[in-house]
MMTF fields as JSON, N, C-alpha, C and O atoms, coordinates in Angstrom:
{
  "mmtfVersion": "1.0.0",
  "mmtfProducer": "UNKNOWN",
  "numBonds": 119,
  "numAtoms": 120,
  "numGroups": 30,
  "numChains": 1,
  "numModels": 1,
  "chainsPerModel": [1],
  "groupsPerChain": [30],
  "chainIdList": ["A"],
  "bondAtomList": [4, 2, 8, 6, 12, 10, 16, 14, 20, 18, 24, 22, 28, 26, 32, 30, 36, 34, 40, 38, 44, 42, 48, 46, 52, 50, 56, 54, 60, 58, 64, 62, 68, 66, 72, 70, 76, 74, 80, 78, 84, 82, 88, 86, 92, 90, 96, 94, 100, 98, 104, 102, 108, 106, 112, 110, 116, 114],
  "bondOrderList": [1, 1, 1, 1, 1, 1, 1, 1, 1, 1, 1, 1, 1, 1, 1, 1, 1, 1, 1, 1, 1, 1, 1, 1, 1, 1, 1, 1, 1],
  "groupList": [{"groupName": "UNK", "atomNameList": ["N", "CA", "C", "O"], "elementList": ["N", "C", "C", "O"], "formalChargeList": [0, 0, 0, 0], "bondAtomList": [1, 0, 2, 1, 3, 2], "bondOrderList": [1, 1, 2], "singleLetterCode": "X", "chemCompType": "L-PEPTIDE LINKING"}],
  "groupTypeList": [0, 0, 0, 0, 0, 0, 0, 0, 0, 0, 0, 0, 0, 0, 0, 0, 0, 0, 0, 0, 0, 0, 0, 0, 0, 0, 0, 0, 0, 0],
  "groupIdList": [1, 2, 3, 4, 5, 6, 7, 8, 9, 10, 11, 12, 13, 14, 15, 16, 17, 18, 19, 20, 21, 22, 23, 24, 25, 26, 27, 28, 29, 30],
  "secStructList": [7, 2, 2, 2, 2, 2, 2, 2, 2, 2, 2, 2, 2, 2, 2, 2, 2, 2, 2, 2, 2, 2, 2, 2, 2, 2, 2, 2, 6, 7],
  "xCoordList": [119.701, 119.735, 120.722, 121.641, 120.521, 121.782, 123.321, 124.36, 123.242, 124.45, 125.096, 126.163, 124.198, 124.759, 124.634, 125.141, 124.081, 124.754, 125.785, 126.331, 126.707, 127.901, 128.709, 129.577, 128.651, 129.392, 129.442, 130.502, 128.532, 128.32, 129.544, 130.339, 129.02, 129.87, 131.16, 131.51, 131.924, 133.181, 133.647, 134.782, 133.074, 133.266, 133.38, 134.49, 132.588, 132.235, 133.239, 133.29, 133.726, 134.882, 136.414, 137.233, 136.286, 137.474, 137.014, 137.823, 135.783, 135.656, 135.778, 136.645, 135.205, 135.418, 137.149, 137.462, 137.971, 139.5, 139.986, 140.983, 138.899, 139.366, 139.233, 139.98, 137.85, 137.228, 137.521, 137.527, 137.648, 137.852, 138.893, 138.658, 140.447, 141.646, 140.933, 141.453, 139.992, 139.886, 138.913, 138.746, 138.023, 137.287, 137.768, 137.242, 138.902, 139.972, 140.282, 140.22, 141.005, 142.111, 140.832, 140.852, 140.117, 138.836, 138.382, 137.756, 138.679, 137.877, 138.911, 138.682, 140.764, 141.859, 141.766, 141.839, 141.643, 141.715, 140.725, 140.931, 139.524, 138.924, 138.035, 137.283],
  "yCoordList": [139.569, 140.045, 139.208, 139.754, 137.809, 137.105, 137.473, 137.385, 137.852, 138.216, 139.721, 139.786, 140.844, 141.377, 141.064, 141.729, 140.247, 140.194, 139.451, 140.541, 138.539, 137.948, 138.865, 138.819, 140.147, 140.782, 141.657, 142.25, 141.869, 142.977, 142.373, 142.992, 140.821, 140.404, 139.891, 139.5, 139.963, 139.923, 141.49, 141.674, 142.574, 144.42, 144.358, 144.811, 143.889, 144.993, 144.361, 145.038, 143.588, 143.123, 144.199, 144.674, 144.221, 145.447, 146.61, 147.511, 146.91, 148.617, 148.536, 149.325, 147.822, 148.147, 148.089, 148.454, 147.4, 147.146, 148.789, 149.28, 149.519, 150.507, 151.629, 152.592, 151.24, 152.738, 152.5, 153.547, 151.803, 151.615, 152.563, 153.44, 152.346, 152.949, 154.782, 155.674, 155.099, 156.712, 157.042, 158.248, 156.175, 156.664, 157.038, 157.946, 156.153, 156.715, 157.521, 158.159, 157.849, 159.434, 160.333, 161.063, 160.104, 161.703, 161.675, 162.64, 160.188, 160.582, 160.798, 161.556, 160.148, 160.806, 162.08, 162.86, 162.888, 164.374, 165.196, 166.407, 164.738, 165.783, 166.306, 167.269],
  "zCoordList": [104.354, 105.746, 106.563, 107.173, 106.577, 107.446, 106.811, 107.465, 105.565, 105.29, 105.971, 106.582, 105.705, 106.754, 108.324, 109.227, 108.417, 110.474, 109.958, 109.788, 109.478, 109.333, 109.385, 110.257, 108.311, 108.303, 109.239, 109.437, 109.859, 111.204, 112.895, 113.602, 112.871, 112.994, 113.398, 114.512, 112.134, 111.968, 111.769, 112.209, 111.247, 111.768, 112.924, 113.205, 114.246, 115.343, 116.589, 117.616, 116.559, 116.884, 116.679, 117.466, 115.693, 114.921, 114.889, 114.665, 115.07, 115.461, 116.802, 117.178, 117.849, 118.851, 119.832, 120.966, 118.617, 118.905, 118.811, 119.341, 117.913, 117.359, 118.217, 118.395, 118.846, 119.091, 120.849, 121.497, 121.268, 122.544, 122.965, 123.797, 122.209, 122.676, 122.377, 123.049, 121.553, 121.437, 122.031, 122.215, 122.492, 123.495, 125.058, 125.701, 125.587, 126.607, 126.835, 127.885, 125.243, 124.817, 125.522, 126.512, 124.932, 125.146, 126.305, 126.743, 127.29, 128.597, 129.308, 130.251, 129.165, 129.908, 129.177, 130.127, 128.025, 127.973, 128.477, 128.403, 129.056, 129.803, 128.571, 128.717]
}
């Protein structure tokens, strides 16, 4: 179990690098 929160982590840092810029796109596209 502590191993996945390490890895959770060091992911959610980089998904949220990710998902941030396409969550924009969809709220500047209406």
């Amino acid at each position: 179990m502590r191993d996945a929160y390490q890895i959770r982590s060091l992911i959610e840092p980089f998904a949220v690098r990710v998902a941030t810029p396409m969550v924009h796109a969809i709220i500047s596209n209406g």
